[in-house]
C-alpha positions as a LaTeX table, in Angstrom:
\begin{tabular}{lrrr}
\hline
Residue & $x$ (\AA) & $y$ (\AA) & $z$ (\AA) \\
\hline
Unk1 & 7.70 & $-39.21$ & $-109.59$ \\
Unk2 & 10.13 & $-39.23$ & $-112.08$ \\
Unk3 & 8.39 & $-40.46$ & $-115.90$ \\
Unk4 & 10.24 & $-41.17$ & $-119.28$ \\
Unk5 & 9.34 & $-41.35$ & $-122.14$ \\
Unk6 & 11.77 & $-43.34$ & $-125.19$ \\
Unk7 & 11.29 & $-42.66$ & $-128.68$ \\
Unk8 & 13.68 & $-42.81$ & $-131.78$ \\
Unk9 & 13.37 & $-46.80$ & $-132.70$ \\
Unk10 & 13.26 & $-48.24$ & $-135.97$ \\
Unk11 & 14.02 & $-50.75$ & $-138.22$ \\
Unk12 & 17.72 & $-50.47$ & $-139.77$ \\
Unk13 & 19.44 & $-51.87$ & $-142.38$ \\
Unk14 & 22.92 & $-53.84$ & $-140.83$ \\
Unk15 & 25.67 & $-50.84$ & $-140.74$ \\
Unk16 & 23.12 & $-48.17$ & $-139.94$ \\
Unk17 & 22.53 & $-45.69$ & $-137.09$ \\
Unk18 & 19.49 & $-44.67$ & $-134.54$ \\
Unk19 & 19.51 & $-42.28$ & $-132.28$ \\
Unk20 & 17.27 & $-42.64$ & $-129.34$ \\
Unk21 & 15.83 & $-39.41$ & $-126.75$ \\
Unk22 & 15.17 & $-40.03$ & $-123.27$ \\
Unk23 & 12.36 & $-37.64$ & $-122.13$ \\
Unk24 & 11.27 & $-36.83$ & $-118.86$ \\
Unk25 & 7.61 & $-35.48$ & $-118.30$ \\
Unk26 & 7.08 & $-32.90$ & $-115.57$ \\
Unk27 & 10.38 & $-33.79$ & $-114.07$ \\
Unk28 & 14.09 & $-32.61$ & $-114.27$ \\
Unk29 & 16.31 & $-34.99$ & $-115.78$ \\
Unk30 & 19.24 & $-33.07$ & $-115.27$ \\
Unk31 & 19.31 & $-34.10$ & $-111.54$ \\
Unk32 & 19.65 & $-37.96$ & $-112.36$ \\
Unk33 & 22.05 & $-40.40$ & $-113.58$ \\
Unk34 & 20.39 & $-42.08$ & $-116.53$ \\
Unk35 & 20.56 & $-45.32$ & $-117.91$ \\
Unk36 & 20.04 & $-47.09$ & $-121.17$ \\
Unk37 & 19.14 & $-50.78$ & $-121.56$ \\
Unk38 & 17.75 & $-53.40$ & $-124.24$ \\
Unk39 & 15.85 & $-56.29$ & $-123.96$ \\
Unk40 & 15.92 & $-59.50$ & $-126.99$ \\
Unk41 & 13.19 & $-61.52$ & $-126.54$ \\
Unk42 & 14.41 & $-64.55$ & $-124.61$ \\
Unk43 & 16.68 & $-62.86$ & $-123.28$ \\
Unk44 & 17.84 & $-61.14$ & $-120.04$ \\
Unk45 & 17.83 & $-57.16$ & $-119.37$ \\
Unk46 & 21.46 & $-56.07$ & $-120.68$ \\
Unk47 & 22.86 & $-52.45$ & $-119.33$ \\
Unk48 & 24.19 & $-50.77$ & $-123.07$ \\
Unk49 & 25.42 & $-46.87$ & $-121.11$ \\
Unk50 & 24.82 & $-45.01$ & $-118.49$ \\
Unk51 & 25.68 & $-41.19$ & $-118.02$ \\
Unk52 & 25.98 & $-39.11$ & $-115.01$ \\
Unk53 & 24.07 & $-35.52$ & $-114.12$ \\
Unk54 & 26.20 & $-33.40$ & $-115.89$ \\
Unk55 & 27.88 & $-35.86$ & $-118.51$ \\
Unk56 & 31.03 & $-36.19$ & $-117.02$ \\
Unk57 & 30.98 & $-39.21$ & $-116.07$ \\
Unk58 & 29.90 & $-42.17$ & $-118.38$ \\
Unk59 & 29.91 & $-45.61$ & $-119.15$ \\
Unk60 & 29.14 & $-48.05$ & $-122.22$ \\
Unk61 & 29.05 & $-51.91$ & $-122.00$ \\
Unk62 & 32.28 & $-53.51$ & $-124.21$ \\
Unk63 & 29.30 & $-54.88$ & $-126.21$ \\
Unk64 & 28.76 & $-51.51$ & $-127.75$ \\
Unk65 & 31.90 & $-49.73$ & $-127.31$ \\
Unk66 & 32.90 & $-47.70$ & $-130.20$ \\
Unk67 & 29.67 & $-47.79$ & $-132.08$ \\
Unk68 & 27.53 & $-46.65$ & $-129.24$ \\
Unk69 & 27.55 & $-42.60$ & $-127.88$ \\
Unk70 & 25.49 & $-41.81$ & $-124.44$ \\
Unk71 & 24.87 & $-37.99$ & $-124.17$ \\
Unk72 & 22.19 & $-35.74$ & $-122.58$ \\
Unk73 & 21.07 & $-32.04$ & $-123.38$ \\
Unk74 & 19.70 & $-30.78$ & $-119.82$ \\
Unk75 & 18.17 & $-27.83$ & $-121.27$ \\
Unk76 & 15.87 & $-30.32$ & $-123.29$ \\
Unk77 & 15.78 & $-32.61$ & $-120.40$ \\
Unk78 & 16.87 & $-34.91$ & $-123.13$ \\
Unk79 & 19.76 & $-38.07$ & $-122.79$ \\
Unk80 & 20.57 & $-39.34$ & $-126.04$ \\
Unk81 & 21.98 & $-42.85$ & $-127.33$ \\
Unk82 & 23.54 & $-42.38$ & $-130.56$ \\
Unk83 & 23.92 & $-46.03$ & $-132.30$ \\
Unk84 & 25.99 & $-46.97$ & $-134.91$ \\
Unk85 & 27.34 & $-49.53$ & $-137.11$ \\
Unk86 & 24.65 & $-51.28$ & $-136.11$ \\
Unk87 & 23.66 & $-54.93$ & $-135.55$ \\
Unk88 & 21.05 & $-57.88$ & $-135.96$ \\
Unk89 & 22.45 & $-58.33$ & $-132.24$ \\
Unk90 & 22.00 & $-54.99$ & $-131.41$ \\
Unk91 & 18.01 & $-55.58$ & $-131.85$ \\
Unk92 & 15.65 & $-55.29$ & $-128.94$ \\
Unk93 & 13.11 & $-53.05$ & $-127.23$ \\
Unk94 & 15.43 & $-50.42$ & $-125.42$ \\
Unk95 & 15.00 & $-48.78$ & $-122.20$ \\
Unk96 & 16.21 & $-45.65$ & $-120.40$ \\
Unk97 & 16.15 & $-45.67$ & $-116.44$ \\
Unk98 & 16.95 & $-43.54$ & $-113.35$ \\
Unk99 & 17.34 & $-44.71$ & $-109.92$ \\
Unk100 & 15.19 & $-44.00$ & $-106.85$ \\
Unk101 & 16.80 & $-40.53$ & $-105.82$ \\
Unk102 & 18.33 & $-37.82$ & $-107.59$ \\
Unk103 & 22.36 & $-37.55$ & $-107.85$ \\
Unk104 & 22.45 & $-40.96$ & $-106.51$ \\
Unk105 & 25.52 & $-43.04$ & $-108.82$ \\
Unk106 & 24.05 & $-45.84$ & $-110.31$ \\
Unk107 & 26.63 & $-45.48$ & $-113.60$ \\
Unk108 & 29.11 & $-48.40$ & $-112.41$ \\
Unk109 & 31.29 & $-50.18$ & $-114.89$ \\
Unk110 & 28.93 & $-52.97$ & $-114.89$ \\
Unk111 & 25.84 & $-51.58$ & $-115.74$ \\
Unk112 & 23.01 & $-53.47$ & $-113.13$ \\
Unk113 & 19.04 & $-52.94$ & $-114.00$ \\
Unk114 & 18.43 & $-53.64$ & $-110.37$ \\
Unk115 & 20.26 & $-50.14$ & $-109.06$ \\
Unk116 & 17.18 & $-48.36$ & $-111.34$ \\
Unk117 & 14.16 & $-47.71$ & $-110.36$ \\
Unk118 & 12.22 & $-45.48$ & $-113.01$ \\
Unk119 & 11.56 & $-47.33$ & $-116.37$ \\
Unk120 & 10.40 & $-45.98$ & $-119.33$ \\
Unk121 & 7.75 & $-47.92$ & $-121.82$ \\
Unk122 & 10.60 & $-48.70$ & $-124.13$ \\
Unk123 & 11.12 & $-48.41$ & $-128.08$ \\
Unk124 & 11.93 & $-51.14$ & $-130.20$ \\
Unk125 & 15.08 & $-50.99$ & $-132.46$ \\
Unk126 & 15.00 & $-54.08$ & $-134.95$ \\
Unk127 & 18.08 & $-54.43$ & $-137.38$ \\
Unk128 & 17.74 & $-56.45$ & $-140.37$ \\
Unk129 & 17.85 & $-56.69$ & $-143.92$ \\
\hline
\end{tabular}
């Protein structure tokens, strides 16, 4: 069973950058297509990237486009959201996720919480001055 692990949240000034890790624990990430998602309280799940096994293949919502970078460092077993410019809006507990089976393309253009199975705890990125 696949486990991740987020880390890397803060609280930013408005204009500032974050970079959050995706860890997997006794598991190979390299094998999965990973996602990355936030939460605002009130709010509904929102898909931010997504990147495939070998970072190829990628997506980032139009939200974030430009300011956010997904990348991964299989040799870590590491995938990376690099944030900047950053936000109020872009506060919220953020998630990385993998779906069910290895390989399997859950990186679509529109970037759906409900093809992802494995959820990390989350780590909560608050922007503000």
């Amino acid at each position: 069973q696949l486990q991740l692990v987020e880390s890397g949240g803060a609280l930013v000034q408005p204009g500032g950058s974050l970079r959050l890790s995706c860890a997997a624990s006794a598991s190979a990430l390299e094998h999965y297509y990973i996602g990355w998602f936030r939460q605002a309280p009130g709010k509904e799940r929102e898909g931010v990237s997504c990147i495939g096994p070998d970072g190829s293949t990628s997506n980032v919502a139009t939200s974030v486009k430009g300011r956010f970078t997904i990348s991964r460092d299989n040799v870590k077993n590491t995938v990376y959201l690099q944030m900047n410019s950053l936000k109020p809006e872009d506060s919220g507990v953020y998630y990385c996720a993998a779906p069910w089976s290895p390989y399997w393309d859950v990186c679509t253009r529109v970037i759906d919480p409900d093809r992802y199975d494995y959820w990390g705890q989350g780590t909560q990125v608050t922007v503000s001055s």
